[in-house]
C-alpha positions as CSV (number, residue, x, y, z in Angstrom):
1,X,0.0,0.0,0.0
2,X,1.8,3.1,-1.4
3,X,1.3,6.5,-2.5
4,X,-0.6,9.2,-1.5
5,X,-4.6,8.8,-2.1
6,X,-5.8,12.6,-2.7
7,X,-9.3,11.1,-2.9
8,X,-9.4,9.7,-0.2
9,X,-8.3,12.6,2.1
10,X,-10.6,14.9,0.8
11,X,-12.2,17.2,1.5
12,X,-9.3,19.4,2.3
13,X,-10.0,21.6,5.5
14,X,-7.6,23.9,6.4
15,X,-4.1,24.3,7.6
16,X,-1.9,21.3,6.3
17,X,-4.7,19.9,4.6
18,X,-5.9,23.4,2.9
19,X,-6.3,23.6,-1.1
20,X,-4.4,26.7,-1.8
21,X,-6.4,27.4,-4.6
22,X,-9.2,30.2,-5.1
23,X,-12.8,29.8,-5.7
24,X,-12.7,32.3,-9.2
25,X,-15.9,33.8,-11.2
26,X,-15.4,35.5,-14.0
27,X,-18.1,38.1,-16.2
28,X,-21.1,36.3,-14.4
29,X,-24.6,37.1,-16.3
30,X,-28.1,36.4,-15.0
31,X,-31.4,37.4,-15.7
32,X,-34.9,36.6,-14.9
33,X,-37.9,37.5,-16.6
34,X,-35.9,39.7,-18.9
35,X,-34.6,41.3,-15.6
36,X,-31.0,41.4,-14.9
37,X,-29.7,39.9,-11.8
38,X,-25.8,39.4,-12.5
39,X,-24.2,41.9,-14.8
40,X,-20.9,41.0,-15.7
41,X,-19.9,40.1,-11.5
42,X,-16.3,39.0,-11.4
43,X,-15.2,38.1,-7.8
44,X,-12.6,35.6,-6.0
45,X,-12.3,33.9,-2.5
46,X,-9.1,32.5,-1.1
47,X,-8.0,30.9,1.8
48,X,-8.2,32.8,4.5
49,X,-11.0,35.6,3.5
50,X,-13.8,36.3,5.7
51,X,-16.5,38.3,3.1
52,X,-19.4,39.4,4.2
53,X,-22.3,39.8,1.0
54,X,-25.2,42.4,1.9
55,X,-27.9,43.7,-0.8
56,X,-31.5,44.3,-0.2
57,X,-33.7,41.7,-0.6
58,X,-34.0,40.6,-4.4
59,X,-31.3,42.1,-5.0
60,X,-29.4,38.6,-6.4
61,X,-27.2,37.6,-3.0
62,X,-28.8,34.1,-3.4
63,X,-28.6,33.4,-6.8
64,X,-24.4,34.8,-6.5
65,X,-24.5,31.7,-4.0
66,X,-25.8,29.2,-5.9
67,X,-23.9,30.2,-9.1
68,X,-20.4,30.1,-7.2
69,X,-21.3,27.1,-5.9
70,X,-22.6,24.9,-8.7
71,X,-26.3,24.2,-8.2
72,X,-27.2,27.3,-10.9
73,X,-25.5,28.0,-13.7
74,X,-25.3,31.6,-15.1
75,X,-26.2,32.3,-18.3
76,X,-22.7,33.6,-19.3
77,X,-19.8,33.6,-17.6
78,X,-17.9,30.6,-15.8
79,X,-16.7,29.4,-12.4
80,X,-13.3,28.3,-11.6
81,X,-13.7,25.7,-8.8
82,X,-11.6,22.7,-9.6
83,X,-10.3,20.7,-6.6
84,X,-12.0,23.0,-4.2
85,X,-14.3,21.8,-1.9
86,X,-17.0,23.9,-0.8
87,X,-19.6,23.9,2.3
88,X,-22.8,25.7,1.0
89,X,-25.6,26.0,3.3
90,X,-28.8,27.2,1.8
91,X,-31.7,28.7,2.9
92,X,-34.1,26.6,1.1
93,X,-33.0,22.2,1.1
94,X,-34.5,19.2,1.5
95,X,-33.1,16.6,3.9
96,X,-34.2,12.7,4.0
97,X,-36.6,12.5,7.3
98,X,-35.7,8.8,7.7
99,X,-31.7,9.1,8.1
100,X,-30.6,9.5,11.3
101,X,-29.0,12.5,12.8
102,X,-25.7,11.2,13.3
103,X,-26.4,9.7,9.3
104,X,-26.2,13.2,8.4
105,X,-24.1,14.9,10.2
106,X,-21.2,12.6,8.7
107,X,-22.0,12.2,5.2
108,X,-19.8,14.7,4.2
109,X,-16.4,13.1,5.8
110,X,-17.2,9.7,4.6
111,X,-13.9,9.6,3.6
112,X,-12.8,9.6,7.1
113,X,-14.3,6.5,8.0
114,X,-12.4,4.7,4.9
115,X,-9.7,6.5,6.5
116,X,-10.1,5.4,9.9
117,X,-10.3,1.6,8.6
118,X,-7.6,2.0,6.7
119,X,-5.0,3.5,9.2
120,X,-6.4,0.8,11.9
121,X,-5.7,-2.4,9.2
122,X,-2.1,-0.6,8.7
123,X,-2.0,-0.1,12.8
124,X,-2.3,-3.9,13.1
125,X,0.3,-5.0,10.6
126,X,2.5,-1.8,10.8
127,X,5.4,-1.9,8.5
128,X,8.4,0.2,9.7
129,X,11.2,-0.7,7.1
130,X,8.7,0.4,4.1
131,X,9.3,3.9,3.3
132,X,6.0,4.1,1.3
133,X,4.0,2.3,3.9
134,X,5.2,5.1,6.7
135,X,4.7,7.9,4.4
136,X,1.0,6.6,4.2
137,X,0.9,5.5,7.5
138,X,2.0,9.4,8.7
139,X,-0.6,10.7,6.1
140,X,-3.5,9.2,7.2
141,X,-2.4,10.2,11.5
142,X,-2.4,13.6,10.7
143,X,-5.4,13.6,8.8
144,X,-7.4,11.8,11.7
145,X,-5.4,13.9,14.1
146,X,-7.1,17.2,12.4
147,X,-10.2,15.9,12.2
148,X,-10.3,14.3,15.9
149,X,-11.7,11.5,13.7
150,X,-10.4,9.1,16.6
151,X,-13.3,10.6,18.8
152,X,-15.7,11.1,15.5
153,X,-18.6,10.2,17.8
154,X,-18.2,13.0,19.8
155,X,-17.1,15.4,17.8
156,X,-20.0,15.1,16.2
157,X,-22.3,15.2,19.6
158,X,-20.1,18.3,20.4
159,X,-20.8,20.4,17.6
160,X,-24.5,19.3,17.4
161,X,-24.9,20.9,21.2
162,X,-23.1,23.5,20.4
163,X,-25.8,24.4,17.6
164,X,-29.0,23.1,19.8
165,X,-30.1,20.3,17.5
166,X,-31.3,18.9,20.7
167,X,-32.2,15.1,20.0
168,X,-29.9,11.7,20.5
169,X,-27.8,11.2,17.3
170,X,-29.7,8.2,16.7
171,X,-33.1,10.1,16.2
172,X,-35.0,10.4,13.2
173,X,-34.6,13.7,11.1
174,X,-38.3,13.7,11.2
175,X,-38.3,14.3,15.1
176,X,-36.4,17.5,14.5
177,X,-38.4,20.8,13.8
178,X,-37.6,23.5,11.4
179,X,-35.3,25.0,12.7
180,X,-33.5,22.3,13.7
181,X,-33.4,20.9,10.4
182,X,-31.4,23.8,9.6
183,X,-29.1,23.7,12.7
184,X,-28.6,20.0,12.0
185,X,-27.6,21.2,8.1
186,X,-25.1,24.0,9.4
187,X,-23.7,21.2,11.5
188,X,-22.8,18.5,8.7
189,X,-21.1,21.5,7.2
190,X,-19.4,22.5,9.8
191,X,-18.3,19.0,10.8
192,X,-16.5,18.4,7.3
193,X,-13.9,21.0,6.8
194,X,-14.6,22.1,3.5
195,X,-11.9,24.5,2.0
196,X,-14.7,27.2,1.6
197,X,-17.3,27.9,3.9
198,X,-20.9,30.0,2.1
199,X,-23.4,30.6,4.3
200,X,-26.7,31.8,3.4
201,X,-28.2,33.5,6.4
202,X,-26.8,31.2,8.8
203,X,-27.9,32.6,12.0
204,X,-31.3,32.7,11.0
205,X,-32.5,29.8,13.5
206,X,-29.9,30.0,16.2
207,X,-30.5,30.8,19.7
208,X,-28.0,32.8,21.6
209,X,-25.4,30.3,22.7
210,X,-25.1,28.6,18.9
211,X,-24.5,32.3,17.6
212,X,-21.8,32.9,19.8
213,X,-20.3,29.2,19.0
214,X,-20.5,30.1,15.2
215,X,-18.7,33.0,15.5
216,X,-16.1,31.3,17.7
217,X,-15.7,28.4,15.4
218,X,-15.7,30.7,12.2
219,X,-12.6,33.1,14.3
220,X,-10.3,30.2,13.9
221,X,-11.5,29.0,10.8
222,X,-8.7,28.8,8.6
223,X,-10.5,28.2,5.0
224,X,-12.3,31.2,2.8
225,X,-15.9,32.6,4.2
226,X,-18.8,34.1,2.3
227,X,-21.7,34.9,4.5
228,X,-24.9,36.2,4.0
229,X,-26.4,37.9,7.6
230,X,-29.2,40.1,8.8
231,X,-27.1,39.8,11.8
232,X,-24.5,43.0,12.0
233,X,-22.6,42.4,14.9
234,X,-22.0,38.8,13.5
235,X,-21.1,40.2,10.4
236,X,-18.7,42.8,12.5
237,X,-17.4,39.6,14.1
238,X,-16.3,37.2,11.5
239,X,-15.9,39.5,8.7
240,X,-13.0,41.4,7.4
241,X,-14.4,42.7,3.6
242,X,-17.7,42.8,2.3
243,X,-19.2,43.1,-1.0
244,X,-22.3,45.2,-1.9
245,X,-24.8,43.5,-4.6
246,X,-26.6,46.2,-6.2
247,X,-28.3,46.9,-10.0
248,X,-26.4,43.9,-10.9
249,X,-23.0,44.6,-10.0
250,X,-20.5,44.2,-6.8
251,X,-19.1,46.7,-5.1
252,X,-16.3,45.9,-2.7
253,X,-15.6,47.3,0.9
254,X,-11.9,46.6,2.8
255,X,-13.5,46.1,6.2
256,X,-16.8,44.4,8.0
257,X,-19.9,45.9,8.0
258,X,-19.1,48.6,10.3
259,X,-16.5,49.5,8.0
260,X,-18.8,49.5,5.2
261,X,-21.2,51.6,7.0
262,X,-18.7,54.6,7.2
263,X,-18.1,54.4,3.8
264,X,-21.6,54.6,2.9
265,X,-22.0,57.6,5.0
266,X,-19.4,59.3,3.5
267,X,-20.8,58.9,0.0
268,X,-24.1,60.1,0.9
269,X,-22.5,63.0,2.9
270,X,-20.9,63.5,-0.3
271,X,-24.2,62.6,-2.2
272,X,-25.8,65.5,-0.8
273,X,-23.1,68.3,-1.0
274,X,-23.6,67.2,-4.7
275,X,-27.3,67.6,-4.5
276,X,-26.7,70.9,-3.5
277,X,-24.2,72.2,-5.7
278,X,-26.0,70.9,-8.6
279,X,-29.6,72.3,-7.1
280,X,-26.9,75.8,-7.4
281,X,-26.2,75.2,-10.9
282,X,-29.4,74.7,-12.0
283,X,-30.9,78.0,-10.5
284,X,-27.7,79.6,-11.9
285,X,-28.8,78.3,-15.5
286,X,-32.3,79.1,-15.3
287,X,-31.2,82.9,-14.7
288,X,-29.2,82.9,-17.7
289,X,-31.7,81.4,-20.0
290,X,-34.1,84.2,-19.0
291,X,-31.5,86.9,-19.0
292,X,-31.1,85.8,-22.3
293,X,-34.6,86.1,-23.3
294,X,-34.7,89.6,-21.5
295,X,-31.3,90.9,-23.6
296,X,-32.9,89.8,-26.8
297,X,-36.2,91.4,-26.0
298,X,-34.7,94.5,-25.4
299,X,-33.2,94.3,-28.6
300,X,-36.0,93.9,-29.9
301,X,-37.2,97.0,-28.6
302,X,-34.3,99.2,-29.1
303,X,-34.2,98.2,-33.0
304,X,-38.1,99.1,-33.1
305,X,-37.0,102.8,-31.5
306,X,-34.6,103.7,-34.5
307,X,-35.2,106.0,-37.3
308,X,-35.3,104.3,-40.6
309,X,-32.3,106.2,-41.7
310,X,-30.5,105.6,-38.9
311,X,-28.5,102.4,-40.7
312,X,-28.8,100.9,-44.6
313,X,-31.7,98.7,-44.9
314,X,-29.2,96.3,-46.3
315,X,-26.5,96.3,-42.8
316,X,-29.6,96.9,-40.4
317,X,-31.3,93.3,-41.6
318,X,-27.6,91.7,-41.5
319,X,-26.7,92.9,-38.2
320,X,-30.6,91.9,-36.4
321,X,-30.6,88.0,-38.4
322,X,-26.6,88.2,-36.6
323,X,-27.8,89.1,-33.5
324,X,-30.8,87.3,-33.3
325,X,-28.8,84.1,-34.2
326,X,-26.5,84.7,-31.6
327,X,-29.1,85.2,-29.0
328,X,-30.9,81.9,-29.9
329,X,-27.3,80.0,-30.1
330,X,-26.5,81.2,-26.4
331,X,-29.9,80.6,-25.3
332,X,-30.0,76.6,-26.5
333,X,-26.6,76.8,-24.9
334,X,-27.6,77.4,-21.6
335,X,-30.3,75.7,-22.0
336,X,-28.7,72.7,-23.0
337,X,-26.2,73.2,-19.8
338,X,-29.3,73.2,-18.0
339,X,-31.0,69.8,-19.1
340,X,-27.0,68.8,-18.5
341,X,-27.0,69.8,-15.1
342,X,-31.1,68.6,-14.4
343,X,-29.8,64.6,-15.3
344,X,-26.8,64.9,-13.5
345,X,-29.1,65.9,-10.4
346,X,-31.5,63.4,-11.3
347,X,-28.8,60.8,-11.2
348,X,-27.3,61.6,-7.9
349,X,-30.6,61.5,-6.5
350,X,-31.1,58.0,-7.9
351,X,-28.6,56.8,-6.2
352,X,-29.5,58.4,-2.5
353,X,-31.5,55.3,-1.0
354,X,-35.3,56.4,0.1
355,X,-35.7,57.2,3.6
356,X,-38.9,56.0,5.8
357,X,-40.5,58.6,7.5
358,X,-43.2,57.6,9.2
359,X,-44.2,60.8,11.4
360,X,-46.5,58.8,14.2
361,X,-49.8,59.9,15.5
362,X,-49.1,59.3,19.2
363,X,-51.2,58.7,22.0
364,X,-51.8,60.5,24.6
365,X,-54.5,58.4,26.7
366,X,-51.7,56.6,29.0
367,X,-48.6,58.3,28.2
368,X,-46.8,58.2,31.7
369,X,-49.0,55.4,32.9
370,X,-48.6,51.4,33.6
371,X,-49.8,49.3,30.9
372,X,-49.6,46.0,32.3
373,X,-48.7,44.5,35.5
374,X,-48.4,40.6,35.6
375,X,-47.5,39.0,39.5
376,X,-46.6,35.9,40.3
377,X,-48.1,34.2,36.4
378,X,-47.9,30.8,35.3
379,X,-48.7,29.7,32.0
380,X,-49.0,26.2,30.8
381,X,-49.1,24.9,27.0
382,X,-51.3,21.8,26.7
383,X,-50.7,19.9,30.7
384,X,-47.1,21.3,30.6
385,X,-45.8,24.2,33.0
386,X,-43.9,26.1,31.0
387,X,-43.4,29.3,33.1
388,X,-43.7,29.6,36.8
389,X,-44.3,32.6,39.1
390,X,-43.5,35.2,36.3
391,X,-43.6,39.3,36.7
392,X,-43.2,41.6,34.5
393,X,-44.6,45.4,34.6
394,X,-44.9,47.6,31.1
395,X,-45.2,51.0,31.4
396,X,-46.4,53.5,28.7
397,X,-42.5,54.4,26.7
398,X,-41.1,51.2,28.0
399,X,-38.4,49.1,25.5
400,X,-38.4,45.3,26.5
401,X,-37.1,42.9,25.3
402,X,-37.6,39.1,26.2
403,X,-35.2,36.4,25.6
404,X,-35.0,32.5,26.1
405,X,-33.9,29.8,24.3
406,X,-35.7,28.0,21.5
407,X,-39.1,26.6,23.0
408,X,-38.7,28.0,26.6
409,X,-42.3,29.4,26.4
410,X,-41.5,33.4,25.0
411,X,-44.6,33.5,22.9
412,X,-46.7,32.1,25.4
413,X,-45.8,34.4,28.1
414,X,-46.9,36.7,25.1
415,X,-50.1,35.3,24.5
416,X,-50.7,35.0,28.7
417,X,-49.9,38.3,29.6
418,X,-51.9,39.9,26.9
419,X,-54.7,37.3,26.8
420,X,-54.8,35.6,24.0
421,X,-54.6,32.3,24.7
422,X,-55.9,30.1,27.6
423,X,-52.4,29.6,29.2
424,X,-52.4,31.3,32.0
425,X,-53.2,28.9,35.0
426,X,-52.5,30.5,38.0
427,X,-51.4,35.0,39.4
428,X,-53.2,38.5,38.3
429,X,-53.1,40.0,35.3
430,X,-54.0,44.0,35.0
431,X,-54.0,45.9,32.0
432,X,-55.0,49.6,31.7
433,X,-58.6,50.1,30.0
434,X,-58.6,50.7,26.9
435,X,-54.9,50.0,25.7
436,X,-54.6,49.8,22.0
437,X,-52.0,46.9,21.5
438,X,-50.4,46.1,18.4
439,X,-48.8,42.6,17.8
440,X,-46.2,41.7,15.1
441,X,-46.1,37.9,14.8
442,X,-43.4,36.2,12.4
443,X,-46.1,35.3,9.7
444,X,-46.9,39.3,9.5
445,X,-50.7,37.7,10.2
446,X,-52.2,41.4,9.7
447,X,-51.4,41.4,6.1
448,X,-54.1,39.9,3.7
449,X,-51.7,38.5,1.2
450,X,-54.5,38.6,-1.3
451,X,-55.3,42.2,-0.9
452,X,-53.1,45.0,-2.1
453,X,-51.4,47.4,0.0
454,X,-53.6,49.9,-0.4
455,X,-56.7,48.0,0.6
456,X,-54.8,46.5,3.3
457,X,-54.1,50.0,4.8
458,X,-57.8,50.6,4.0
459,X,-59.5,47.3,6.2
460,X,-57.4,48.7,9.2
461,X,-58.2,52.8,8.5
462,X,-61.2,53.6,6.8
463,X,-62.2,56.0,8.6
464,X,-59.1,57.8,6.4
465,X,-59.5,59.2,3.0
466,X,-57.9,57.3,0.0
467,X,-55.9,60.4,-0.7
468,X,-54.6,61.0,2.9
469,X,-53.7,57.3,2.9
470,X,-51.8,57.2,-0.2
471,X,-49.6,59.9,1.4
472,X,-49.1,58.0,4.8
473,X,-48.4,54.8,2.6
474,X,-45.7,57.2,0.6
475,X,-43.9,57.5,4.0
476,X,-43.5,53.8,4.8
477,X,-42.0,54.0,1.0
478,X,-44.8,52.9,-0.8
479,X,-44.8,56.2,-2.9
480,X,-46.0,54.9,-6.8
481,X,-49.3,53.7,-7.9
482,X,-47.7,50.6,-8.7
483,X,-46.5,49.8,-5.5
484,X,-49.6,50.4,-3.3
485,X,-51.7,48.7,-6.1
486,X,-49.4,45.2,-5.8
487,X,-50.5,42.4,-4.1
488,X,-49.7,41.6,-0.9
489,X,-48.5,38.1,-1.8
490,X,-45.5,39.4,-4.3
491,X,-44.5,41.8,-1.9
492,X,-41.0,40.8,-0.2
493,X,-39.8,40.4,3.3
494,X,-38.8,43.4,3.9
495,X,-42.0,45.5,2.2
496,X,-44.3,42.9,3.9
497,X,-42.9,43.9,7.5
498,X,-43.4,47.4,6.4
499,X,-47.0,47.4,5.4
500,X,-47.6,45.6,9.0
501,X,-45.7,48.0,10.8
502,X,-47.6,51.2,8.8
503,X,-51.3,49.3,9.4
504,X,-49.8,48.4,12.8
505,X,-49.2,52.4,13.5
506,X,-52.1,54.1,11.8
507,X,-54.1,54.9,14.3
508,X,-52.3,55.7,18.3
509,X,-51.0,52.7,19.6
510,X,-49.8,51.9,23.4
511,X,-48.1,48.9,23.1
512,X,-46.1,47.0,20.4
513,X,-45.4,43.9,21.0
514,X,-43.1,42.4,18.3
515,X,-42.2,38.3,18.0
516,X,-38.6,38.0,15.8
517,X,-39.0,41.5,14.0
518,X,-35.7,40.5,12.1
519,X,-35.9,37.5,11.4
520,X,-35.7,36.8,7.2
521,X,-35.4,40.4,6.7
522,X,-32.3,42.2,4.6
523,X,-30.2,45.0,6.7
524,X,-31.8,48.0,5.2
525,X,-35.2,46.8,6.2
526,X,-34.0,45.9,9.2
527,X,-32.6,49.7,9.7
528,X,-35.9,51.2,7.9
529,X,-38.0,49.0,11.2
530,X,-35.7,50.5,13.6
531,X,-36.5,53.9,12.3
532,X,-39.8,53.4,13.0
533,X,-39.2,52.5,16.6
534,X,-37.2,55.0,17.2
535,X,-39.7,57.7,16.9
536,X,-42.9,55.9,18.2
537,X,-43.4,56.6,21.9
538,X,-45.5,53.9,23.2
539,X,-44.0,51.0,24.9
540,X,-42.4,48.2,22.9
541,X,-41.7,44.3,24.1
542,X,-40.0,42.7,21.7
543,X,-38.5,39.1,21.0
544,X,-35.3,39.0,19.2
545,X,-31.4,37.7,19.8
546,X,-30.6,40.6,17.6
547,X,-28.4,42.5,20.0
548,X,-27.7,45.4,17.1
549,X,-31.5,45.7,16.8
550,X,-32.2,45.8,20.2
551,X,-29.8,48.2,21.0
552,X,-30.4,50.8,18.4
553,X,-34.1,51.0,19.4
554,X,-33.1,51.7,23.1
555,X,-34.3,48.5,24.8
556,X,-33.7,49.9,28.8
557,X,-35.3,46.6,30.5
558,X,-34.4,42.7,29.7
559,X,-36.0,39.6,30.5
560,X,-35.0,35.9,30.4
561,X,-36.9,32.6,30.2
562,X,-34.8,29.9,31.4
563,X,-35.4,26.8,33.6
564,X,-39.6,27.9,33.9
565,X,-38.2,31.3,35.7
566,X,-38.7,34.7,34.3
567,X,-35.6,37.2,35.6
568,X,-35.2,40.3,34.5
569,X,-31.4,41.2,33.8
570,X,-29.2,44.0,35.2
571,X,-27.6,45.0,32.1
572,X,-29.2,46.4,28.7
573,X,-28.2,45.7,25.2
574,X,-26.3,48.7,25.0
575,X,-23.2,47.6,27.3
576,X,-22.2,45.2,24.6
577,X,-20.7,42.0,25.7
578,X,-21.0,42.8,29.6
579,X,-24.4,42.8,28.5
580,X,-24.0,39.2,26.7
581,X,-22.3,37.7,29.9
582,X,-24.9,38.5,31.7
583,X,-27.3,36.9,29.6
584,X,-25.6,34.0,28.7
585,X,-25.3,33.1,32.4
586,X,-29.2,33.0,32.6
587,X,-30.1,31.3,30.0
């Protein structure tokens, strides 16, 4: 037994074992529908990049994935991938429910297992004066070695804690939820060391404790990273570079997302000093164009005022058809400078992003008053306790936020506390008359998805005219006829969680109470929800892990499910990772 198998130690993780060579795509097309995705995107990841990939939704960070990774195929263009091995997790995938966990957690280092049989057949018969046979023999050790493929088993267990999969390795996959399906797919990934890691929103189903592992893990990861994230301080964390997708084309940052973030507010700094130096130049050319007029109208004049004598017929026609031609030539002059200067304008402003400005009718009824007071509640789901002697007070300008891990009972505290559900089984529950509470669920269940945006905002205000609700709609972004006429159900994340939000708001709210707000959504929307936040003045209790979220929308009080207990927490959001300590330690 001789040689060295190349086969049969990939895939190549990292260090010793890491294929040197980038992942290369080059002039990348794509269009949909005659609409252009991809136009001409050229991009490379080597060993050791951490890249994070942001775009609004739609904007074609998806298909960039699945065209760099094989499963799509652009229309022109090609991928350079040869002898790479690549760990793609998607957002969308379909998994065998009758494997086992363990099943699938390994089937991408199957190779390990031939390895593992091999080195312990060459163990038992180990041949020290063949120089091949040790070369082999070395080989396959340091492979195991940096796989800890000699405790497999529990390498395996440990990462699948780590990420809260939560069931025996021997389980079905069809015992797992959702969301652990997906956990359970980041894991196999994880588990085999591929020499380039793309993750498509992988933070999406992870509690508190797997984010923080991730990021951990990904710090000494070793092979290239492309990550999509809603997530900003994960993307601060684990990324060094980041590449914009928009109209088609990448733009690339030399920092995370922080990074980026100063750069984009530099451009529209500079986007705006533009504005108004071309806003000058226009006014400047509209004075000339009707100086102009006024010069040759006084010509005019002055040539009607001379005596018929004054000049030969002859010279007096050639001089007025000269001057008149003159006149007329500087005139479309300046005029063309202005039309010049108007698309120049125009363009700049096309490429300043739309701000939401929602400008909130507020109420007044409780402002400076207690909401809710729940002592001493316990709520059950089905003939399980799953919170015991819970209390929480909300008063009117309040930012809460409510944590736990996945399945601790958050929404049905929720549904207790604010009585929608029969889950409450034992304490005293107050709640101020006549509180108007809003409630954002994950499935947006205020939106008709078969209405259209307008007559959604109509069934929750119609007490407002059609014209005064176009212009509130124009403020949530919703500005064309187009958009408020389209249907609910082709409406994006992002636009979806606005039109709640704007019905949510119409009228004076008290409390919002918001379940994963983030969750699916692309950074600006994110950032356009947080700007709605930040100017209403009711209270807020929100679910989310999102610690950039929460903070930037002031969240002063924190609560944690853990164990059946609700505690609140010393720290806020705010205080960064004293803050995470904290909360880790109660969960």
């Amino acid at each position: 037994m001789s040689g060295y198998n190349r086969e049969m130690l990939s895939p190549i993780g990292s260090g010793e074992f890491l294929n040197p060579k980038p992942l290369v795509a080059t002039n990348i097309h794509k269009e949909y529908d005659k609409r252009v995705i991809l136009d001409g995107v050229s991009v490379s990841i080597n060993p050791g990049d951490r890249i994070g990939l942001i775009g609004t939704n739609g904007s074609g960070k998806t298909t960039l994935l699945r065209i760099l990774t094989g499963v799509e195929q652009p229309d022109r263009g090609s991928v350079s991938r040869e002898g790479i091995t690549i760990g793609y997790l998607a957002q969308d995938f379909t998994m065998d429910g009758e494997r086992t966990i363990y099943e699938v957690a390994t089937e991408g280092i199957a190779h390990l297992v031939k390895a593992l049989d091999e080195f312990e057949a060459m163990s038992s018969d180990y041949q020290a004066d063949d120089p091949n046979f040790v070369s082999r023999y070395d080989q396959l050790l340091n492979l195991l070695q940096y796989y800890d493929a000699f405790n497999l088993q529990e390498v395996v267990q440990a990462v699948l804690k780590h990420l809260g999969v939560g069931r025996e390795i021997d389980a079905k996959v069809s015992t797992l939820s959702g969301g652990q399906i997906m956990r359970l797919a980041l894991a196999r990934i994880l588990i085999s060391k591929p020499d380039i890691l793309i993750l498509d929103e992988p933070t999406n189903h992870l509690d508190l404790h797997a984010n923080l592992w991730l990021r951990e893990f990904i710090s000494e990861w070793q092979g290239g990273l492309l990550v999509v994230s809603h997530d900003r301080d994960f993307l601060n964390e684990v990324t060094t570079s980041t590449w914009e997708l928009a109209d088609g084309f990448i733009q690339p940052y030399g920092g995370n997302y922080e990074f980026y973030k100063e750069q984009k507010g530099l451009q529209e700094a500079a986007r705006e000093r533009e504005v108004v130096r071309l806003s000058g130049e226009v006014r400047k050319a509209k004075k000339q164009i009707e100086k102009e007029k006024q010069r040759v109208a006084h010509s005019a004049r002055k040539d009607l005022t001379r005596k018929p004598d004054d000049l030969d017929k002859v010279r007096a026609h050639y001089f007025k058809e000269r001057a008149t031609k003159t006149a007329g030539r500087k005139k479309r002059v300046s005029e063309g400078k202005r039309n010049e200067i108007l698309e120049q304008l125009e363009a700049v402003k096309r490429k300043t992003p739309a701000k939401i400005r929602p400008n909130l009718v507020e109420s007044d009824a409780h402002r400076g008053k207690r909401l809710i007071s729940a002592r001493d509640v316990s709520c059950s789901y089905g003939d399980m306790v799953v919170i015991e002697d819970g209390s929480m007070d909300i008063s009117f300008g309040d930012r809460i936020a409510l944590f736990g891990n996945n399945g601790s009972g958050k929404t049905t505290w929720i549904k207790g506390i604010l009585g929608l559900d029969y889950v409450v089984t034992t304490g005293d529950i107050q709640l101020a008359q006549d509180i108007n509470v809003q409630l954002l669920d994950q499935r947006y269940a205020i939106v008709d998805r078969g209405q259209s945006v307008l007559e959604n905002a109509q069934r929750v205000a119609p007490f407002i005219p059609p014209g005064e609700l176009r212009q509130y709609l124009a403020r949530f972004l919703f500005r064309e006829t187009p958009e408020v006429n389209k249907r609910a159900s082709v409406l994006s994340g992002g636009e979806t969680a606005r039109l709640a939000l704007a019905m949510m708001v119409v009228q004076p709210v008290d409390l919002l109470v918001l379940d994963e707000p983030t969750n699916n959504l692309d950074i600006e929307s994110i950032e356009q929800i947080e700007i709605v936040l930040q100017e209403f003045q009711g209270a807020v209790l929100v679910v989310s892990h999102d610690i950039s979220f929460l903070r930037n929308i002031g969240v002063g009080k924190s609560y944690v499910i853990s164990k059946k207990r609700l505690s609140k927490l010393m720290g806020t959001p705010s205080e960064g990772e004293h803050f995470k300590e904290e909360l880790l330690g109660a969960l």
